[in-house]
N, C-alpha and C positions, 0 to 999 in steps of 0.2 A: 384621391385614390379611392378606387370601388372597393365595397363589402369583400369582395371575391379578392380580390388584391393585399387587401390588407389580413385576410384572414390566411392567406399564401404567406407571404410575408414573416406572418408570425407559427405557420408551422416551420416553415422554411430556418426560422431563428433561433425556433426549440432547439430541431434537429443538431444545430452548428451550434450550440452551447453545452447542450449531453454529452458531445463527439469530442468535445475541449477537454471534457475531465481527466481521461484517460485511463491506460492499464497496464498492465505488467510485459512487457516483451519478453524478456528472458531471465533465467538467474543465473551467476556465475560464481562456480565455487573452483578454487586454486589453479585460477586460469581457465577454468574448461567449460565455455558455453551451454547452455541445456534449455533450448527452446522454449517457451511456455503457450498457452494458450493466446490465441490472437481470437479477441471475439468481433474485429471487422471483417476476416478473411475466413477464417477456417469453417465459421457456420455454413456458410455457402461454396464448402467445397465435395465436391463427392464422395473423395477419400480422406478427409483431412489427416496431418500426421498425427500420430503418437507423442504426447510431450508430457513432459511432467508438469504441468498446470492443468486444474481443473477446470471442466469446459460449462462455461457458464450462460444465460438468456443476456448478458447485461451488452449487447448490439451496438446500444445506443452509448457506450462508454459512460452509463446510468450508476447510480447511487441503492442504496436500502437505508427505505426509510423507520424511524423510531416504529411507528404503528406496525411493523414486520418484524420487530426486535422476538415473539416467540416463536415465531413462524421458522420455515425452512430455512429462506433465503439469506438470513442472518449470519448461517455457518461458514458457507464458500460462496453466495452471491447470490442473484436470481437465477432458481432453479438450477444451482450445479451439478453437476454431473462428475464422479471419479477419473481423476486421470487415469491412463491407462499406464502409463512409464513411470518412473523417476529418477532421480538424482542421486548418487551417490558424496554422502559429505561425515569426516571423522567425529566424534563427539569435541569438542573445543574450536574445531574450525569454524568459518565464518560464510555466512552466504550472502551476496550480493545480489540483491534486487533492483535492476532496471526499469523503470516506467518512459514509456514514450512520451509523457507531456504531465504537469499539472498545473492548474493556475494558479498564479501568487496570490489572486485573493480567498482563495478556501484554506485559509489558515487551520490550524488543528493539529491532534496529537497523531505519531504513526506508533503503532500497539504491533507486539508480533506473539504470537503464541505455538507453542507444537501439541499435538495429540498423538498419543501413540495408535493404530493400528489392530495392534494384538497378533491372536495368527493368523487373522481372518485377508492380511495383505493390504493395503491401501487401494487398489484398484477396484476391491471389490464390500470394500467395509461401506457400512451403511453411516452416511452423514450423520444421522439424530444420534447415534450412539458414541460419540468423539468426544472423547472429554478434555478440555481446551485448559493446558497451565501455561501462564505468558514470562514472555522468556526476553524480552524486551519491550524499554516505555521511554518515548519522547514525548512531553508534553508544551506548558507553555516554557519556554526558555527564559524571555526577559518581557517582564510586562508593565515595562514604567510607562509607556507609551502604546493606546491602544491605535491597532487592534493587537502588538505584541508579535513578539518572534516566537516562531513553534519551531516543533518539529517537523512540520510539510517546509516550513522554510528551509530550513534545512539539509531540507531533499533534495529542495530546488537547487541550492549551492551546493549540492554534490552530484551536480549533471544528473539529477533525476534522478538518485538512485541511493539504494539504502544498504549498509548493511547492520547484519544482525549475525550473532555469536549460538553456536549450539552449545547447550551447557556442557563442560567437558567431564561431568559424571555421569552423564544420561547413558541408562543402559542400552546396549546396540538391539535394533531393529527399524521396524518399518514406523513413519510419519507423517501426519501431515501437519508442514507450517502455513498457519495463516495469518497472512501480512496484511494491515489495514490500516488506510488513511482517516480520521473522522472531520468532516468540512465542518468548522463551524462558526459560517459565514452568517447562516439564518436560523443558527442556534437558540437567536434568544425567546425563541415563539417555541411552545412545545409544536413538538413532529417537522422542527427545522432541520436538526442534525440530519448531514448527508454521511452514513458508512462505508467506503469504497474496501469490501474485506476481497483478497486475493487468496486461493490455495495451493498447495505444491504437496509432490511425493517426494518424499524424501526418506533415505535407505540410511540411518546414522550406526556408523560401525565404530567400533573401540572398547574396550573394557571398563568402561563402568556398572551399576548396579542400580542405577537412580530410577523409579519408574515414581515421577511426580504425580499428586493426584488433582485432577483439573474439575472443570465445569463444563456442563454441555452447554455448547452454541446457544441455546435457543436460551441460556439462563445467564449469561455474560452481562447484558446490559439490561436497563428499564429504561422507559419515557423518559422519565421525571429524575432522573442519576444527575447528580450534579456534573460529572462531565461531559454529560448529554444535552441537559438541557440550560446552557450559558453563552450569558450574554458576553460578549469581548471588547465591545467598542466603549469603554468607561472604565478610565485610565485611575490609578493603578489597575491593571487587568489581573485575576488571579484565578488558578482555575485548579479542579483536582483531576486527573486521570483517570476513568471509568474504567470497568472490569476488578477481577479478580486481585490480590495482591502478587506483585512480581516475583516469580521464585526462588528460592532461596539461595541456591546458588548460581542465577542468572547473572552472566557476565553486564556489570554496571559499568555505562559512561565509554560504551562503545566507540571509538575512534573513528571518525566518517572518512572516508577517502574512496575511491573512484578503482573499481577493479577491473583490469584492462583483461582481455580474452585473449588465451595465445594458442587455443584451438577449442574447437566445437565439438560437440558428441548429440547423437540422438538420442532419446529418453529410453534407459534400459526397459527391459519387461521378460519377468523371471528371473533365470538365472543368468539374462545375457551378458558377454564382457564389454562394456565401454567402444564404442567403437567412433574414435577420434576424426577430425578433420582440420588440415591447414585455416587456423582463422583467415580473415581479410587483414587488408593492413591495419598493424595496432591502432588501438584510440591514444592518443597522449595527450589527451583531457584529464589533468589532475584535479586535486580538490581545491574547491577556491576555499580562502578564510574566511570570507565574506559572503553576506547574500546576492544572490545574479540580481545585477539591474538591468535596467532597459532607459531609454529614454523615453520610451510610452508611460505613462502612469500606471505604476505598480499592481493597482487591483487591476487592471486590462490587458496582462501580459500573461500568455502560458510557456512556462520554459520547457523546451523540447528536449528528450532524453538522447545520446549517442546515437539511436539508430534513425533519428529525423533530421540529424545536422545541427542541434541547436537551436533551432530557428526561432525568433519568438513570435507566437500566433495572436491575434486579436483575438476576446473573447469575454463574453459576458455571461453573465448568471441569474435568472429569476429572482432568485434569492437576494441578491444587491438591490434591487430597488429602491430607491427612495431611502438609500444609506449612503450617497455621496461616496461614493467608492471612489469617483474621478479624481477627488480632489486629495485624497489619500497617499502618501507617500512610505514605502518601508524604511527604517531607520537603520542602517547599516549597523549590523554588531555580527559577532564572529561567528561565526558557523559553527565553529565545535564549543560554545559558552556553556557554562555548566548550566545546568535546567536548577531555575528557580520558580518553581509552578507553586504558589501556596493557596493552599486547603480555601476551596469558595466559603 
C-alpha cells in the first residue's frame, strides 16, 4: 500500500471511530418527545430548528479531553452554544435520555447534574457562570472481573438511554441538565479519560424551595481525580466517582427502563404553550435485565439507540490498542445491580 493510501486510510478510520461514539437525539419526559441537538445535521443546515439541546463543535461525535477540564468546553461540550427552547418537566418527574449509539467498550460512570439559570433565562445565561450540583451517579457496578460492569453498560441495556430524576424539592424555574458519559477505556494514562457532557433546557415547575449550591463547570473535575485518572483492566476493579458530592436529596438507585414517546412537541421559547404532535408508531423496546450482547466481541460492538434500529455497528477506538480488547468478553450481570464502586 502507498504513503498516500495508507495515510487515507487512517484519516478515513479516525473519522469512522469519532462518528461511533455518539450523542444525544432526544429526551423524553411523560411521553412527550423534545428534539435535542443533532451535531451531524443541524450544523450544516441553514435554518436549523430550535431544540432544547445545546448546540455544540463536537461533528465529529468527539469527546473533551482531561487537559480541557478548565477551559470552556468542559461545561456543555466543544464550544457550546445556549439552546434556544426547552423542555418543560415537574420537580420529582423523570427525564429520559436517548443516545443514538455507544460502544461497549468505553466503559465508565454517566454523572447528571442541573444548574439553575437565575432570571437571566437559560437561552441567554452565560456558560462560565452555572453552578453545576449533581443529581445523579452510576459508577462502576460490579468489578470482580475487569474491565467491570458500569454504568455506560447499563445504558447500553437500556436501548441506549438513561433516565435521571428531578429532585422533587427543587424550587421551580429555569435549568440546565447536564448529562455525561466518562469513557474510561484509556483512562489509565493521564489525559486518557474521554468526557462526552450533553446539555438541555429545562423549565422545572412545582412548589419546592430547594435552590442547591453547586460548582462551576470549569471546577467539577482535575487531571489527576481519581475517577479520572483509572486504570480498569486489573481485576478486582475498583473505582470512585469524580465530581462534586451527590445532592442531598437526589433521588438514589433510579430504576432504568425505556421511555416510549406517545407524542412529540417542539422546544417551547418564552411563554409558548407545548405544541404536540402524533408520535410514529410506538417503540415496544422494554428494558432488558441484562447487558445487550452481540455475537461480535463485546469491546467491537456499538449498540444503537431506538432511532437507528438497534443495529450493532463495528467499531474501534485509538484508545484500545494494544489492550486486547478482541479477546475481551462482558460478563452478564443485571442491569439494574446495585453499584458497588469502592473508593480507589
Amino acid at each position: 500500500m502507498s504513503r498516500f493510501a495508507k495515510s487515507l486510510a487512517s484519516i478515513l478510520a479516525g473519522a469512522s471511530l469519532a462518528a461511533a461514539h455518539g450523542h444525544v437525539q432526544h429526551i423524553i419526559i411523560n411521553g412527550v418527545q423534545y428534539p435535542s441537538f443533532d451535531p451531524t445535521s443541524h450544523p450544516y443546515m441553514q435554518n436549523p430548528p430550535t431544540v432544547v439541546g445545546w448546540t455544540a463543535a463536537n461533528t465529529d461525535n468527539g469527546f473533551v479531553a482531561p487537559d480541557e477540564f478548565a477551559g470552556g468546553n468542559i461545561i456543555c461540550h466543544k464550544s457550546a452554544t445556549n439552546a434556544g427552547g426547552y423542555a418543560v418537566v415537574a420537580a420529582g418527574d423523570k427525564v429520559y435520555i436517548q443516545w443514538d449509539q455507544w460502544p461497549e467498550s468505553h466503559h465508565g460512570p454517566v454523572i447528571d447534574y442541573l444548574a439553575s439559570c437565575g432570571s437571566t433565562g437559560c437561552d441567554a445565561v452565560n456558560k462560565a457562570d452555572l453552578e453545576f450540583f449533581k443529581i445523579g451517579e452510576v459508577g462502576l457496578i460490579d468489578g470482580r472481573q475487569a474491565p467491570g460492569f458500569w454504568g455506560s453498560d447499563q445504558l447500553i441495556a437500556n436501548n441506549a438511554g438513561w433516565l435521571v430524576q428531578i429532585p422533587s424539592d427543587l424550587a421551580p424555574g429555569h435549568y440546565v441538565l447536564r448529562h455525561e458519559i466518562i469513557a474510561l477505556h484509556a483512562a489509565g494514562q493521564l489525559n486518557g479519560a474521554q468526557n462526552y457532557p450533553q446539555c438541555f433546557n429545562l423549565l422545572v415547575t412545582g412548589s419546592g424551595s430547594a435552590v442547591p449550591r453547586g460548582v462551576k463547570g470549569t471546577a467539577l473535575y482535575t487531571p489527576n481525580d481519581k475517577g479520572i485518572l483509572a486504570g480498569i483492566y486489573n481485576a478486582p476493579v475498583t473505582y470512585e466517582i469524580p465530581g462534586p458530592a451527590l445532592y442531598s436529596n437526589a433521588a438514589r438507585g433510579v430504576q432504568q427502563s425505556v421511555s416510549v414517546a406517545t407524542s412529540t412537541a417542539s422546544a417551547l421559547t418564552g411563554g409558548a404553550v407545548p405544541v404536540q404532535t402524533q408520535a410514529p408508531p410506538a417503540i415496544t423496546t422494554t428494558a432488558s435485565s441484562s447487558p445487550a450482547t452481540s455475537t461480535a466481541a463485546a469491546s467491537t460492538t456499538v449498540t444503537r439507540g431506538s432511532g437507528n434500529g438497534g443495529r450493532p455497528v463495528p467499531t474501534r477506538c485509538p484508545g484500545l490498542a494494544g489492550r486486547g480488547f478482541d479477546k475481551r468478553r462482558r460478563q452478564a450481570h443485571g442491569a439494574n445491580a446495585p453499584q458497588k464502586a469502592a473508593v480507589a
